[in-house]
Structure formats: C-alpha cells, structure tokens
C-alpha positions, 0 to 999 in steps of 0.5 A, a space after each residue: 829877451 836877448 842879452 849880449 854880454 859885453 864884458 871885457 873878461 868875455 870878449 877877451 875869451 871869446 877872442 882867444 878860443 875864435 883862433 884858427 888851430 886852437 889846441 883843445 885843451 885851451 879851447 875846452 879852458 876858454 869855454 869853460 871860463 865863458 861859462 862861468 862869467 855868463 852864469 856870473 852875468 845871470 846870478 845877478 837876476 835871481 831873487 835875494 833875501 836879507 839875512 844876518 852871519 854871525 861874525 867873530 865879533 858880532 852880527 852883519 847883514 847879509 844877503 842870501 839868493 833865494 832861487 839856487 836849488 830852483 836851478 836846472 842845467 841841460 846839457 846837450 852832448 857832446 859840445 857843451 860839456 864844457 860851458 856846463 862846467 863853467 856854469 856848475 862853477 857857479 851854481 854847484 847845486 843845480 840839479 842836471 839833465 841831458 839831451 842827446 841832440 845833434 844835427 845832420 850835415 846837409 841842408 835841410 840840417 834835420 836833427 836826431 835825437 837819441 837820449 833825454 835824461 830830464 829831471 821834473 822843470 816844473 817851476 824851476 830855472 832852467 837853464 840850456 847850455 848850447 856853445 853855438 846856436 847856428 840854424 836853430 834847428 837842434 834846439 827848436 826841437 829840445 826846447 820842444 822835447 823840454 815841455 814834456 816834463 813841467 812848466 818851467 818859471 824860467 827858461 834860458 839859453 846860454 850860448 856862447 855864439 848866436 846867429 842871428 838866423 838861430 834866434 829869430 827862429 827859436 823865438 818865434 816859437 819860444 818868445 819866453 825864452 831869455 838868450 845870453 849870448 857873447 857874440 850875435 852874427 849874421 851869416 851862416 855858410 852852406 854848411 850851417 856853420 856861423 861864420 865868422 863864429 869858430 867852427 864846430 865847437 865840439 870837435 875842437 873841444 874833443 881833439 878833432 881839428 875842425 876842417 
C-alpha cells in the first residue's frame, strides 16, 4: 500500500527543506515537522475504542486509541533521527530500536550493515522512518534483517521522499508493507541519488553541505 500525503502543511515543508544551501538546522526543523504531520496522517488508522472522562461538570464520551503501546519506531543512523523526532512527538510511548545501515557510493550501491539494536515485533506496528528511499537497496536488507525478531501486525515505512525505482523494488519482496510517503519521483542519477529530491538527507542534516 502506497499513500502520498498531500496536505498542504506537508507540501509546504517539503518545499522548504528542497532549497539548495539550506542551513541544517532549518533542515533538521523541516524534517522534523514532516515527521510529525506523517505520524498525524497515520494516527488516524489505528484502532479506537469508546470510553467516558469525567469532566468538572459530568461525564463525556470520549474516545481512546487502542494500539499506542503496540507501536515500534526504527531508526536508521544517521539521517533519520530527525523524522524519529517528529514521529515520538506523536507517539511518545513507542518502544525503540536501531539499525546502523547505509549504502556505499558507487554502482552497485551494496549496503553495510554494522549495528541492529531491536526490541521483540511480534505483533506489534512497526514503524521504519527512512527520509529518502532512493534504489532500495538499504532498506531491502533491514526490512530483510527486521524478520529476525517477530511478526509484526503492521509494517510501514515513512519516507519523507521515494523514487519510484525504490518502491517497486521493495514491494516486490515486501507486498505488506504500507509506504507513506511526501513526494514520489521517478528519476535516480548515477550517483543514486533521487533527483530532483534534495540531496543526501543526512549530510545536510549533520552540518556537511551537500556536494
């Protein structure tokens, strides 16, 4: 399942961080914010249940999600600590882990791999933040590496831009996963780099100037 996420407060954000010399602390906000919008998107999926508050002056109804302590964000180090903040703006209870992944410069883009720090998925939402999914390659092999520790109920990727190359790739071998995503775009350059996309999302957002 694919969803693009349209709203204007996203595509507003998404515009700002694309601009070329963009300072990373504005870089790191904008990510950030997206985060928190895509998480906002995705609340609204989660199973709810009625219940009643007692107000100053009586009893309401209310409402309760169900499934927030089922929730399990992965972060992938560097580049998406950012968009892990946004999305623990939301769900602060998540439970956490960590992957350690990024891909090599040149063609055929292989990936190393030296930290996996998961809780148990079994059962559970998980959640991989990844700001740009590019080839797929990276995360063809942590979505591989994740089925180590449980079966998951739910399996999504938020990315802040896709290619289309990226998600074709991964859903052939993942057809469960559920993709939100700000932008899809069709074109990666010989460097594997998204174009027009914004550049290597975790450079920019550590303080190195994308070349």
């Amino acid at each position: 399942m694919l969803k693009i996420i349209d709203h204007l407060l996203v595509q507003e954000e998404l515009t700002k961080i694309r601009k070329k010399g963009i300072a990373s602390a504005k870089f790191r906000r904008g990510i950030i914010e997206i985060g928190r919008l895509l998480a906002y998107e995705f609340v609204n999926t989660l199973e709810k249940e009625d219940t009643e508050v007692e107000t100053p002056l009586g009893m309401a109804d209310g409402i309760k999600i169900k499934s927030r302590k089922e929730i399990v964000i992965i972060t992938i180090l560097r580049a998406s600590l950012p968009l892990t903040n946004g999305i623990l703006k939301v769900f602060p209870e998540a439970q956490y882990g960590v992957v350690g992944a990024w891909r090599k410069d040149n063609p055929p883009f292989d990936v190393c791999m030296d930290y996996l720090k998961i809780p148990d998925l079994t059962d559970k939402i998980v959640i991989v933040a990844d700001p740009m999914l590019a080839t797929g390659n990276t995360m063809e092999l942590i979505l591989k590496k994740l089925q180590n520790f449980g079966n998951p109920k739910r399996m999504v990727l938020f990315t802040v831009i896709s290619s289309k190359v990226g998600i074709e790739k991964i859903m052939e071998t993942h057809n469960e996963l559920e993709i939100y995503t700000c932008s899809v775009e069709k074109e990666l350059n010989n460097e594997g780099y998204i174009v027009p996309g914004l550049g290597d999302a975790g450079d920019i957002a550590f303080g190195k100037p994308f070349k």
